[in-house]
Legacy VTK file of the C-alpha trace (Angstrom):
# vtk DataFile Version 3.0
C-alpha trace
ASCII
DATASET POLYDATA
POINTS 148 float
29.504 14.991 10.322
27.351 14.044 13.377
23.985 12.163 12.665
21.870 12.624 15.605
19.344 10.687 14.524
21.415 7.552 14.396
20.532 4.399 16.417
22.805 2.484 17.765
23.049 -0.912 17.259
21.412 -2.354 21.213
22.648 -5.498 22.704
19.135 -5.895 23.748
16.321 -7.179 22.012
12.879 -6.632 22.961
11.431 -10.178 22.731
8.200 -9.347 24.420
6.173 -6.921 27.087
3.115 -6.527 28.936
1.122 -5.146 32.046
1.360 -7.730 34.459
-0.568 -6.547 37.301
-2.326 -2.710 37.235
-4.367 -1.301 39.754
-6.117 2.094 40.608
-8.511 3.117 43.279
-10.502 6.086 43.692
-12.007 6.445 46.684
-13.602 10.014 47.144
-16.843 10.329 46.953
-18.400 12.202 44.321
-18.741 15.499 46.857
-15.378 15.134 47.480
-14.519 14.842 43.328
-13.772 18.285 42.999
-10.929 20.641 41.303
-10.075 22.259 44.836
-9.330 18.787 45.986
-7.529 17.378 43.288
-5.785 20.408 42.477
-3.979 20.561 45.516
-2.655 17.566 46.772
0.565 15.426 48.090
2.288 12.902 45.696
4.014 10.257 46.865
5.738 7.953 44.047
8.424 5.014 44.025
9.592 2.987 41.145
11.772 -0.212 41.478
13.262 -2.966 38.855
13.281 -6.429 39.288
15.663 -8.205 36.947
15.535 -12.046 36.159
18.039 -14.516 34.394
16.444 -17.012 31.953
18.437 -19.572 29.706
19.730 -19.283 26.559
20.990 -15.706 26.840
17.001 -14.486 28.067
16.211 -12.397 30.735
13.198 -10.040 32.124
12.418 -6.616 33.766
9.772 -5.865 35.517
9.344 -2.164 36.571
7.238 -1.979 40.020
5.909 1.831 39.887
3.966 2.986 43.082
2.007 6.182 43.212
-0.668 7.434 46.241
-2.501 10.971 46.110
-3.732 13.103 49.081
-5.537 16.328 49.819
-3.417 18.220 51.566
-7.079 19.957 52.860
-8.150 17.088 54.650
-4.761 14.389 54.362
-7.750 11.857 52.605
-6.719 9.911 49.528
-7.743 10.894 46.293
-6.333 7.915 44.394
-3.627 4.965 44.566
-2.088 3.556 41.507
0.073 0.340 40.808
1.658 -1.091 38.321
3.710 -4.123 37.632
5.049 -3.947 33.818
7.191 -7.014 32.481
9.402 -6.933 29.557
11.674 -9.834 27.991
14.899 -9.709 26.719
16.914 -11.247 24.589
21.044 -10.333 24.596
21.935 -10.449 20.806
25.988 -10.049 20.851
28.387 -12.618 22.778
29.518 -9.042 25.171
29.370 -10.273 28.404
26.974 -8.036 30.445
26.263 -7.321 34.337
22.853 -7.586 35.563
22.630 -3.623 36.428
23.494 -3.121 32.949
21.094 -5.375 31.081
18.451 -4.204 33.993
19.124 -0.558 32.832
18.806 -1.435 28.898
16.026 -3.258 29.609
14.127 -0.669 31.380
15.031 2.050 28.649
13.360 0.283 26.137
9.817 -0.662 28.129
9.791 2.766 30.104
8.044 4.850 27.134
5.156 2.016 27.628
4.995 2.946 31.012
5.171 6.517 30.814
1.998 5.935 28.928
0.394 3.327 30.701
0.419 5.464 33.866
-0.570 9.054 32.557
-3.193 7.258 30.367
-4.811 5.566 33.665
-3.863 8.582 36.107
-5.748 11.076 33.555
-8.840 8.574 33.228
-9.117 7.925 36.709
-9.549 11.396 38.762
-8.545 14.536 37.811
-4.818 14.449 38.340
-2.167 13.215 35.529
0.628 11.581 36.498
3.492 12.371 34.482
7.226 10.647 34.780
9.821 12.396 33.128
12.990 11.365 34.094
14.483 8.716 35.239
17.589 8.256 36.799
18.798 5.090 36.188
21.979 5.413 37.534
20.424 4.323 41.009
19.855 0.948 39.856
22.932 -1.266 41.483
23.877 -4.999 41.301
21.929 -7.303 43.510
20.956 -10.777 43.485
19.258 -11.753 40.547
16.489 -14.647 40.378
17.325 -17.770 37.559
15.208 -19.050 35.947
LINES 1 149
148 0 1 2 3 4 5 6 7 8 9 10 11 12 13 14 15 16 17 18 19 20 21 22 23 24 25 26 27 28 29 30 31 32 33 34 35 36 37 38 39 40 41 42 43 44 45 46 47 48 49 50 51 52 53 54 55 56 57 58 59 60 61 62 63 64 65 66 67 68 69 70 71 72 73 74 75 76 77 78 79 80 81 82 83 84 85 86 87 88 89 90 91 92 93 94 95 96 97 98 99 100 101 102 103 104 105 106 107 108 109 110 111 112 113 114 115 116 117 118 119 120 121 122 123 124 125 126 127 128 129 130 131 132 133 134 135 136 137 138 139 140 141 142 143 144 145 146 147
């Protein structure tokens, strides 16, 4: 029998996490606050990761996410939205472990925060939600990672 509910044991711990920088910016004015507006717009979003060694088996994430809105009536910009979430690690089994993997565990386990940091602040802010559903962590590659 399957159990599809079953965790499995992580290699990661979640020691800590936190919004380390956040920042939003509306800047229509209140004639231009409207649904036909902010109902049809351009999105632009990026998301990077920024992994760091620490001793002692530590490390950190920190997920860079990146979003602008425009009218696509009149190209202005509705809002911009930034976020710099950090999360720290702890690896809890003697495995040794690349940096794009413990990046990618890392992210998986602060992303739901996130998710919910950025539709929370996206809905409060203007009129459009920003919603992340996916994402593909596969992109993430090995690159020089900072010690600390």
């Amino acid at each position: 029998m399957i159990k599809v509910n079953e965790n499995k044991k992580s290699s990661v711990k979640l020691i800590k996490h936190y919004i380390k920088d956040l920042s939003f910016d509306n800047p229509q004015s209140i004639n231009e606050n409207n649904l036909e507006n902010n109902n049809n717009n351009n999105l632009s979003q990026n998301m990077s990761f920024i992994h760091s060694s620490y001793e002692n088996s530590f490390f950190s994430v920190v997920i860079k996410f990146a979003c602008e809105c425009s009218s696509k009536q009149n190209g202005n910009k509705l809002f911009v939205l930034e976020l710099d979430y950090f999360g720290f690690f702890k690896i809890i089994d003697d495995n040794k472990h690349s940096q794009t993997e413990l990046t990618k565990k890392g992210v998986k386990l602060i992303l739901p925060f996130v998710k919910s940091v950025i539709k929370d602040v996206s809905n409060k802010g203007g009129r459009t939600t920003i919603s992340i559903e996916d994402v593909h962590l596969d992109i993430i590659k090995d690159k020089k990672s900072k010690s600390i």
